[in-house]
N, C-alpha and C positions, 0 to 999 in steps of 0.2 A: 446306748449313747449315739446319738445324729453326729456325724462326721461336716462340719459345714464345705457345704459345695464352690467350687473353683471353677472359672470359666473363665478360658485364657482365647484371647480373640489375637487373630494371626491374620497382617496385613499384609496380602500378596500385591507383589508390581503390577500394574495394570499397565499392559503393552499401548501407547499413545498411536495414536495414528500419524504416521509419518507427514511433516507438512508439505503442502502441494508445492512444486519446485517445477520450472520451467529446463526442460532436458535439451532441447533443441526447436528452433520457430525462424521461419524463413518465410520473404515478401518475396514469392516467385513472380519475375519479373519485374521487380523492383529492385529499389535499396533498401537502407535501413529503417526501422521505424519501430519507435516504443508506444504501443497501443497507451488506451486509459487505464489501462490494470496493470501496467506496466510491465508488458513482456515485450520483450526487446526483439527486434526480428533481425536477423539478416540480409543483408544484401542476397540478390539468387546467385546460387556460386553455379549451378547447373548450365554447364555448354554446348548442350543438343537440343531441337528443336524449338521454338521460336520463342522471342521474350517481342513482350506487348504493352504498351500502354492505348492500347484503342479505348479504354475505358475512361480515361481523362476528359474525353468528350463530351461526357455527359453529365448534365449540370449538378444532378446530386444523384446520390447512392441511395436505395430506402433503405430503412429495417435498421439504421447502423448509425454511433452518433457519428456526426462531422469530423471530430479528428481523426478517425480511423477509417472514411473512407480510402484512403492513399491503402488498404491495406486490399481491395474492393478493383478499385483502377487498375492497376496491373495481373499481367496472368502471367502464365505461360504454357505452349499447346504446340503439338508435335503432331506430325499427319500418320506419325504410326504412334504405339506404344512405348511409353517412357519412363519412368521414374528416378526418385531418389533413396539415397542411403541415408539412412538417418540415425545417429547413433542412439546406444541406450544407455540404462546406466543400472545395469545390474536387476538383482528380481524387486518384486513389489507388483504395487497398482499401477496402473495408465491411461492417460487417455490423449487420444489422439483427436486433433481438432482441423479440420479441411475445413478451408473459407472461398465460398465458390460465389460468380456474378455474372448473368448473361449479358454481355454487354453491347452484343451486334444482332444475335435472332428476335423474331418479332412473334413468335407459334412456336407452338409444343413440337414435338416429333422432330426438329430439328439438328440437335447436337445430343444424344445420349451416350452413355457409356458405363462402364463397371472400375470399381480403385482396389487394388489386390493388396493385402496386407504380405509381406512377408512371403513375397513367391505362393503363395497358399492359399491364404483365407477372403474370400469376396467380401469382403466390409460393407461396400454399396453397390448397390447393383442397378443398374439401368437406369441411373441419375439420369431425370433431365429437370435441368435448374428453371428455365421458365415454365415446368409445368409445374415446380413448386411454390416459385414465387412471383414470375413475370420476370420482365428484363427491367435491370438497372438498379432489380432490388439483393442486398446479400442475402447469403442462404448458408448457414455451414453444418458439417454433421462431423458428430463426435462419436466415437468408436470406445470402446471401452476395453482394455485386457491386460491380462498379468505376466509376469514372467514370475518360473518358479523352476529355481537351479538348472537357469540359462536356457530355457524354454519357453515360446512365446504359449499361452493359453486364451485359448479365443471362441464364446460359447454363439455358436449357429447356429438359429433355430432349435435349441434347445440342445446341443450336440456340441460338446465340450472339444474341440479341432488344436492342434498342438504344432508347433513347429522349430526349428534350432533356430539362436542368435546365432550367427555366425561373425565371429571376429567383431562383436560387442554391438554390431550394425546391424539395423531389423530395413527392410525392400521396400518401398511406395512406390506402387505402378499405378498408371494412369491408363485403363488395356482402351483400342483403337477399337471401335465399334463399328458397327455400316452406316450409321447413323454421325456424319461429321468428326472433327478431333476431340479426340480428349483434352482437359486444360484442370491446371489450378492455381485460384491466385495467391494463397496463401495458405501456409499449414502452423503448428504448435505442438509438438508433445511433451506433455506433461505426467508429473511422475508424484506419486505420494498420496496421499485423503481425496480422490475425486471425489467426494459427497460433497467437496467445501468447491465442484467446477460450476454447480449453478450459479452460486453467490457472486464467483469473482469472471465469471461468460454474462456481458451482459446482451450479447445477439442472441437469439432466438436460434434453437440449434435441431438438428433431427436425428433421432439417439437408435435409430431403425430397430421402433423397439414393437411398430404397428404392427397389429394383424395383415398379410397381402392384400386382402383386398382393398386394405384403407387404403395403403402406401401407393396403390394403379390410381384412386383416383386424384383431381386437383384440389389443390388446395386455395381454401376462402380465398378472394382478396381481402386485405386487413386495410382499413380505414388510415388516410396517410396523416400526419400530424399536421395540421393545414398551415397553423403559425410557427411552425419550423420550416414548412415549405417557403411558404411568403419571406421570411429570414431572409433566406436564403437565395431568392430572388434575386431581396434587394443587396446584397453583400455582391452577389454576380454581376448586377447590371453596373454596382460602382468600381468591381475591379473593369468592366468593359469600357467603361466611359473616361476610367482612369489610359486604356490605352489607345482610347481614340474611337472605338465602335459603340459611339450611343446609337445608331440607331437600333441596336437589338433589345435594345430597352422596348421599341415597339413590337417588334417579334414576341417580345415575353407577353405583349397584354393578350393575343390571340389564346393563351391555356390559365388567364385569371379567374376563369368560372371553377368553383370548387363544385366537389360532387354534390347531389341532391340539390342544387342550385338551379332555377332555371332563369333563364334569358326573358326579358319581356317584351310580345309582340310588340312592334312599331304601327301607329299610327297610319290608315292607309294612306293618307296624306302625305306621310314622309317617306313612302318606299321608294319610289322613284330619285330621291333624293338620296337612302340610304344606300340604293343600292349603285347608284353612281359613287358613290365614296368607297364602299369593299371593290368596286373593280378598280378604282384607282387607286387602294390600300394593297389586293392583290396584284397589280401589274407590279409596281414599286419593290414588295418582296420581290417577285420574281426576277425582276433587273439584277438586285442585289444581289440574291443568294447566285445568279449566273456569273458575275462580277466575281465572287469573295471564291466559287464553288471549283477551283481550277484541277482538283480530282474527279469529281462529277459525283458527288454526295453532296448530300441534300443533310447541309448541317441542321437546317431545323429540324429533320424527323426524327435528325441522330439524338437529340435535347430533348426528347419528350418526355413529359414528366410521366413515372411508370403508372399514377391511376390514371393519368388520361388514357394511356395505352387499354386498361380494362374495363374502361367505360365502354369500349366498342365491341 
């Protein structure tokens, strides 16, 4: 006699992924300010080495949309080594998110430097931001690591590096290199499902995840959004005109050539003519900008838009 068969099916909990949840994020050298993804940042509570808004200067940010340049403009950079505390919030996933912008060098080999996780682990190493994206454009790199029963775990080069939370606070050093100050303008760490930080990071990020020899060399220029540039422009030239400086409305038409664009010979007939008008278009700048310039910077070259800078 056949016993009929029984099959009892047994539904186990399936452990969820913890949701991504912002632990701590601060606008170094700024104030407050809630990005598009809505992580809220801090004012910089940090009272050593120098707070900066030299980045305001310049007319747009690349790479980053417009509300969150304010997070791009400000830094903060020390002529030795610095950092901050930052707390944690027990074990899990991590990810830690550094928002950096060259906003005064013109060349590579200028400002480099290393950012020390946790007294310990080199995270980045020999960052230098305009050789990865030029000046004026953001740049940020995310770090990825666990804590596991009050331990930071943090894998280098394929070598698993371990270190203590100490009193629930995990180190950001900024280390001083021969090479200019270290700086940063902005940081975020986050805690829970990093798989879900590409969806809600909409900057372009660098996860130093290259082979070396990729990471020595430069990186593409990436083609700028030209009708977001132009926006852009025009929203600048009407807050300028709003406070009385239209004539930088004419400053702006000197960088209206977009790339692959070219200019068309003139007429030999009208050179003579043309070129009496650019000398007396360039003396007029130069009046001006001697007039407005009473630090002795040369605010046009400060406002260059960053692909004209890689056109040359």
């Amino acid at each position: 006699m056949l016993l009929p068969l029984v099959i009892t099916f047994v539904l186990l909990p399936v452990a969820r992924a913890e949701p991504l949840k912002v632990v701590y994020a601060v606008n170094a050298g700024g104030g407050e300010h809630t990005d598009q993804n809505g992580i809220s940042y801090e004012a910089d509570p940090l009272n050593v080495g120098i707070s900066s808004d030299y980045g305001k200067h310049l007319l747009m940010i690349g790479r980053v949309q417009e509300q969150d340049e304010a997070l791009y403009r400000t830094e903060r950079y020390h002529t030795t080594t610095f950092g901050y505390d930052v707390p944690a919030d027990g074990d899990g996933d991590y990810a830690l998110i550094m928002k950096f912008c060259e906003v005064y060098f013109d060349a590579p080999n200028r400002k480099v430097f290393d950012v020390l996780l946790n007294r310990k682990h080199t995270v980045v190493k020999q960052l230098d931001i305009y050789n990865q994206v030029g000046r004026g454009s953001a740049h940020d790199e995310v770090v990825y690591f666990k804590i596991i029963n009050g331990r930071l775990h943090y894998e280098n080069e394929g070598e698993i590096e371990t270190s203590d939370v100490r009193n629930g606070h995990l180190r950001l050093d900024f280390i001083k290199g021969a090479l200019d100050n270290p700086k940063i303008n902005a940081f975020a760490l986050l805690k829970g499902d990093v798989t879900q930080l590409p969806r809600l990071h909409n900057t372009e990020a660098s996860e130093r995840r290259a082979e070396p020899e990729e990471e020595d060399k430069p990186r593409a220029v990436r083609p700028r959004d030209n009708q977001q540039h132009q926006e852009r422009i025009v929203r600048y030239n009407e807050r300028q005109a709003q406070r009385g400086y239209d004539e930088d409305e004419e400053d702006e038409d000197d960088y209206d050539v977009e790339e692959g664009e070219q200019q068309q010979e003139p007429h030999a007939d009208q050179l003579p003519e043309i070129q009496q008008q650019q000398q007396q278009h360039h003396q007029q700048q130069h009046n001006r900008h001697r007039a407005r310039n009473v630090h002795g910077v040369d605010h046009v070259s400060q406002i260059l838009i960053p692909w004209m800078i890689h056109r040359y």
